[in-house]
Structure formats: C-alpha cells, structure tokens
C-alpha positions as CSV (number, residue, x, y, z in Angstrom):
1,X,13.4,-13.0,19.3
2,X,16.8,-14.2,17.9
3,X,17.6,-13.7,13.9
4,X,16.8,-17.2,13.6
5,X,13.5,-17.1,14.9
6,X,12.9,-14.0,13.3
7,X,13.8,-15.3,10.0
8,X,11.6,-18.3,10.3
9,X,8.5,-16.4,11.3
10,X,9.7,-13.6,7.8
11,X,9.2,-17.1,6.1
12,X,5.7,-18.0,7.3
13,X,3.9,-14.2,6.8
14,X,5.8,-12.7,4.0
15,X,3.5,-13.7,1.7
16,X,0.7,-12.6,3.0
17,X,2.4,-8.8,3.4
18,X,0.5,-5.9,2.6
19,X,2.5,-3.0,1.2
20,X,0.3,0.4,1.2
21,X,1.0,3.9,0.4
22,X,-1.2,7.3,-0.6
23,X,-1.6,9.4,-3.2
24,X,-3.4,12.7,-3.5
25,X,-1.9,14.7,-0.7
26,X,-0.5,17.3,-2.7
27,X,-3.2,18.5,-5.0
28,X,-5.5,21.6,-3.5
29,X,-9.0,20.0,-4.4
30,X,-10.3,16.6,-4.6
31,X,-9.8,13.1,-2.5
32,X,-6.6,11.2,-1.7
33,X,-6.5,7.8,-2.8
34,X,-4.6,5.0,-1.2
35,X,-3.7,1.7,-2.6
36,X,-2.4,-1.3,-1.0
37,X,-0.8,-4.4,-2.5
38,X,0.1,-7.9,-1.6
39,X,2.8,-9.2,-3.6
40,X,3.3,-12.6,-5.0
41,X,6.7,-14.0,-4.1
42,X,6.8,-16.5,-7.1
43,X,6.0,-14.1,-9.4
44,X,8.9,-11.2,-8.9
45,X,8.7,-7.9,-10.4
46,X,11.7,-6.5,-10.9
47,X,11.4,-2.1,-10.9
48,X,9.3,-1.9,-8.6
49,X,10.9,1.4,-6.4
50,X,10.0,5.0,-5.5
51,X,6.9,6.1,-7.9
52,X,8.5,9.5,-8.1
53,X,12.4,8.0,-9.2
54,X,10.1,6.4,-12.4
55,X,8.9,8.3,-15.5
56,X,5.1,8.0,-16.3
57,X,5.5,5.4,-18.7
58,X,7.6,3.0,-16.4
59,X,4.6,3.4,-13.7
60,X,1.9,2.3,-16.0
61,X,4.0,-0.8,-17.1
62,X,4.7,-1.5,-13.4
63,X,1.1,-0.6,-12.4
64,X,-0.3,-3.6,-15.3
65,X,2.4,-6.0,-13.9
66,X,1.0,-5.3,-10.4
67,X,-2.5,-5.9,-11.3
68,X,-1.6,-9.2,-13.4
69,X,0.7,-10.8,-10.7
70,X,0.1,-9.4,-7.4
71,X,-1.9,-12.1,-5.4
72,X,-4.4,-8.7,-4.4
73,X,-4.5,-5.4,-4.7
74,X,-7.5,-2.5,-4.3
75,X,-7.7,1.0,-3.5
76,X,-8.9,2.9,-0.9
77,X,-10.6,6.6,-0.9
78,X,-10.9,9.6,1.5
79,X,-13.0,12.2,-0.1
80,X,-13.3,16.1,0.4
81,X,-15.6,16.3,2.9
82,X,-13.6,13.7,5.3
83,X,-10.1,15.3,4.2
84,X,-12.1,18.5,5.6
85,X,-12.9,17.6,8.6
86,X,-10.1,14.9,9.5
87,X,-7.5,16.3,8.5
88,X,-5.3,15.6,5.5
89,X,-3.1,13.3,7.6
90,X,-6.0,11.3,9.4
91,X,-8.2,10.8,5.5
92,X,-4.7,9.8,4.3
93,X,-5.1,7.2,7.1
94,X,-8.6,6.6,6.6
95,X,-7.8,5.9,3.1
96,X,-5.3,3.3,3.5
97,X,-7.3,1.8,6.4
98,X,-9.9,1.4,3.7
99,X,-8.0,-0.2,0.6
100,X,-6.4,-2.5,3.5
101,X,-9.7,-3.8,4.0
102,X,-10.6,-3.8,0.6
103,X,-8.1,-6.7,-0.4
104,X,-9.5,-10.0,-1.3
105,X,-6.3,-11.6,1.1
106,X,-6.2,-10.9,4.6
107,X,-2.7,-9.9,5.3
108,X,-1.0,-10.8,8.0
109,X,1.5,-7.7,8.3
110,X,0.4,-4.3,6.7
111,X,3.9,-1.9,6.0
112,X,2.8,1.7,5.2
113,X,5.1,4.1,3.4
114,X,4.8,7.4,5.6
115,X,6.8,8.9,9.0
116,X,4.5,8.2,11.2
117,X,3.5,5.3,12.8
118,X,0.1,3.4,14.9
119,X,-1.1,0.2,15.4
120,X,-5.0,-0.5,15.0
C-alpha cells in the first residue's frame, strides 16, 4: 500500500477508531476493568495523554469531556474468578474484548495500549 493510499483509507476509518486500554492490573484483590473509546474527530479534546503523566483532578475533567464528546464509550470487566483462572494477562484481554463490544458504534479498527499483540 503506498502513503497515498494509506492515507486515504486513515481518512475513511478513523472515525470509527476504537482506542482501548485496562485498568486494575496492579491491585492484589478485585477485577480489572477495561474501557474503550471512540473519539469524535469534530469535537477535539485537547490533554488527552498517558493517565499516569495527569494528576487526579485533570483525569476526572478529561474523563467528563470523554463521556460528553466521544461518539461512544463503555467499559468492560474481568472479575476474580476469571482473572484466577485466565490469567491476569488473558482477563485483561477478556476485559477489553468485552467493553469493545459493549460500544454502541462498531469500530472499524480497535488500537490497544499494551506490548503485546493478536488479532481476533
């Protein structure tokens, strides 16, 4: 595919790109919660970066501007019992997979913060 083409086919799908990452890993007990997002290119909002670069009170402004603007978002959940026997990395997964398909738009391209990769 040349950069043209390329660029063309960025300007058909990117808006309906999915952006998803996890949350939870860290913590001994409980689930890990994933949440996934699909931007709306009209409606810019300008912050958004690393969750962990942002003090608390940035992230719940962000996190209202993401709800209020974003064309969809939702949240996806891996409990326990499925962290348990899955494994952490595999309910992370699971959890993504999940608010994925919770979005009320279908994307057409899912990006997923992590260092590992799959297609499904």
């Amino acid at each position: 595919m040349s950069l043209l083409d390329e660029k063309s086919w960025w300007d058909q799908v990117r808006r309906n790109v999915a952006g998803v990452d996890e949350v939870g890993r860290g913590p001994l007990a409980g689930p890990v919660m994933a949440a996934a997002v699909i931007l709306d290119p009209q409606r810019p909002i300008a912050g958004l970066r690393d969750s962990k670069r942002l003090s608390a009170r940035r992230r719940t402004e962000l996190a209202a501007l993401i709800r209020e603007r974003a064309w969809s978002w939702a949240l996806g959940r891996a409990d326990v019992q499925e962290i348990d026997t899955l494994n952490i990395l595999r309910a992370s997964h699971l959890a993504m997979q999940r608010a994925v398909a919770a979005l009320a738009v279908g994307p057409e391209l899912v990006l997923v913060d992590g260092n590992t990769a799959s297609r499904r």
